[in-house]
Structures are given as structure tokens and as C-alpha cells.
MARKE-168165 format. One record per atom (N, C-alpha, C, O): residue in three letters; x, y, z. Coordinates in steps of 0.2 Angstrom, whole numbers, padded with zeros to 4 digits, always signed. Atoms other than C-alpha are relative to their C-alpha. Layout:
<rs>
AlaXYZ;...
</rs>
This chain:
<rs>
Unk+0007-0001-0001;Unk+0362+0281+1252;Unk-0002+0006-0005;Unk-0008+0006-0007;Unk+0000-0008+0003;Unk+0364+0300+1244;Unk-0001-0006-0007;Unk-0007-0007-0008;Unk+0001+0004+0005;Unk+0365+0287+1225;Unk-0006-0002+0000;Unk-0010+0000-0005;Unk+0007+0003+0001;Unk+0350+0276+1230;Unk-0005+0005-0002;Unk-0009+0005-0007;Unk+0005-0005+0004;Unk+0340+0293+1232;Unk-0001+0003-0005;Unk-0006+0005-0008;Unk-0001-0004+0006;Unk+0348+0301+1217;Unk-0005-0007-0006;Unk-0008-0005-0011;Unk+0000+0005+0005;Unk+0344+0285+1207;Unk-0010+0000+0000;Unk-0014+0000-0004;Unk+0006+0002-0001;Unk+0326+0284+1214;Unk-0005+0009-0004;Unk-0011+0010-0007;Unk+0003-0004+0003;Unk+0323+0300+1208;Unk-0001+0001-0006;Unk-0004+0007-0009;Unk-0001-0001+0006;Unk+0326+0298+1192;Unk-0004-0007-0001;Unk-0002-0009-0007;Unk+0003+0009+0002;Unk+0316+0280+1191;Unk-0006+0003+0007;Unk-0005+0002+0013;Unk+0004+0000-0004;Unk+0300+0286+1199;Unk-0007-0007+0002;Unk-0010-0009+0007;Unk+0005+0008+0001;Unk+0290+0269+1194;Unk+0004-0002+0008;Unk+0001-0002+0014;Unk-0003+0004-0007;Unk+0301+0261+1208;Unk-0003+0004+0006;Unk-0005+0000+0011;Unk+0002-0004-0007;Unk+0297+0274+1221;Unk-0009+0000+0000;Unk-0012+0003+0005;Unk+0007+0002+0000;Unk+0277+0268+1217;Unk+0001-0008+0002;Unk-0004-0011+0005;Unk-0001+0007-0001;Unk+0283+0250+1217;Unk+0000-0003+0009;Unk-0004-0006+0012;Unk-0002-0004-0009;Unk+0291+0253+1236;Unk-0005+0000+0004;Unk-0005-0004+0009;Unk+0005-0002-0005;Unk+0277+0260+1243;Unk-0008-0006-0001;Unk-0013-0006+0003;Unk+0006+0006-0002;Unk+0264+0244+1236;Unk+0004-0004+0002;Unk+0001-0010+0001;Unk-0002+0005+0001;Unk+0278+0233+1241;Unk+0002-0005-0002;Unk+0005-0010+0001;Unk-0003+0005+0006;Unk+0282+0225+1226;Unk+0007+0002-0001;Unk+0010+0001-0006;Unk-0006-0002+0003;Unk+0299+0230+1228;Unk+0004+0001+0006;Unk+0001+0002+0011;Unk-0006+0001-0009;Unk+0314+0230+1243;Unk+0005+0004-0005;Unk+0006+0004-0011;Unk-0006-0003-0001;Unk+0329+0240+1244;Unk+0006-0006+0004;Unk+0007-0004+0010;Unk-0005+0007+0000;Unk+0342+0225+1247;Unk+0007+0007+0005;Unk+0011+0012+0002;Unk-0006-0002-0004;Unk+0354+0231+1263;Unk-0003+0006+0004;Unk+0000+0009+0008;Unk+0001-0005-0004;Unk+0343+0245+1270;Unk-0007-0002+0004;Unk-0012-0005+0002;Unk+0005+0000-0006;Unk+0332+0246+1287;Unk-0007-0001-0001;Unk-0008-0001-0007;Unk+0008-0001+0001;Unk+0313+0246+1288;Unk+0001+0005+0001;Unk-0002+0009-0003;Unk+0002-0007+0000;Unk+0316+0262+1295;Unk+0004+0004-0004;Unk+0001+0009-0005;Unk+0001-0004+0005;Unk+0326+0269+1283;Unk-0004-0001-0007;Unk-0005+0004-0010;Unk+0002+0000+0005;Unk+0318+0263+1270;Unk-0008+0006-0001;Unk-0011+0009-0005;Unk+0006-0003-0003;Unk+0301+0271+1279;Unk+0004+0008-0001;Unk+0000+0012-0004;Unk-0002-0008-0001;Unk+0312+0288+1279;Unk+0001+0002-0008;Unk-0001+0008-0010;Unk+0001-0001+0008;Unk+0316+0287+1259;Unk-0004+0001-0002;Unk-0004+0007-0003;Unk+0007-0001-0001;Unk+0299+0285+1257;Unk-0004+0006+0000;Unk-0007+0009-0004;Unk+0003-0005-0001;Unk+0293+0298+1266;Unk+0002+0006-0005;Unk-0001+0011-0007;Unk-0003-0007+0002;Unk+0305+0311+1259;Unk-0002-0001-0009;Unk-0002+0004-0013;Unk+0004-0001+0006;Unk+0296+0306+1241;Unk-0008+0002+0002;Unk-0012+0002-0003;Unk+0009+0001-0001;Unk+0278+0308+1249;Unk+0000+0011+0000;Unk+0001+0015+0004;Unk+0000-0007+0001;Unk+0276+0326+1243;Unk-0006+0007+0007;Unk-0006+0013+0007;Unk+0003-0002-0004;Unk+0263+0330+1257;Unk+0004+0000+0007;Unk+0005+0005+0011;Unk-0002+0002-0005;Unk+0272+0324+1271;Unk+0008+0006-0001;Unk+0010+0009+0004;Unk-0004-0005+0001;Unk+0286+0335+1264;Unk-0001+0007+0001;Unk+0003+0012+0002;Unk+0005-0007+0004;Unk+0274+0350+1260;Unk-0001+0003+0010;Unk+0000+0009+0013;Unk+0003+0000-0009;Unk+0268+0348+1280;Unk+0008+0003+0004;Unk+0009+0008+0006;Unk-0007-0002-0006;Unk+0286+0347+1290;Unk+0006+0005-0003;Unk+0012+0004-0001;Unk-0003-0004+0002;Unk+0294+0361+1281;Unk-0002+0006+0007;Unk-0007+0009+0008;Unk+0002-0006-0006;Unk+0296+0374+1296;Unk+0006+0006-0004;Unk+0010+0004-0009;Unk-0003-0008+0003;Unk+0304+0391+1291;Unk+0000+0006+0006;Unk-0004+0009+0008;Unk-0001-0006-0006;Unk+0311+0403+1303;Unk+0001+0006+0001;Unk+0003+0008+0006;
</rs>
């Protein structure tokens, strides 16, 4: 999994492809792949950042 994201970050076309669904992840969940996703969606990151 830790490779996929390293790869995905480095190939960010794909990580726009993904998200119009012109593109699948071959061997991972809907919900993971919803959770990949999200961890590139820079808002949604920006938001659930808590700090103690």
C-alpha cells in the first residue's frame, strides 16, 4: 500500500484520473481506495489535522 501511495505521488496525473474515474487500483477496496484519495485531497487533509 505504502509503494502505491509513494508511486501515486510521484504520478499525480493518475491521482486526477482516480478521482474522474477513469482509472482503478486493481486489488484495492472501494474503501480503501476512498481513503487514498482522500489523503491526496489537500482540503480534507488541511481540515482533520488536530494538534494537541
Amino acid at each position: 500500500m505504502i509503494n502505491m501511495i509513494q508511486y501515486l505521488e510521484q504520478n499525480p496525473t493518475l491521482v486526477t484520473l482516480l478521482k474522474e474515474k477513469k482509472a482503478s487500483l486493481i486489488g484495492v477496496t472501494a474503501l480503501e481506495q476512498k481513503a487514498i484519495l482522500d489523503s491526496f485531497d489537500e482540503d480534507f487533509c488541511s481540515q482533520s489535522l488536530i494538534w494537541y
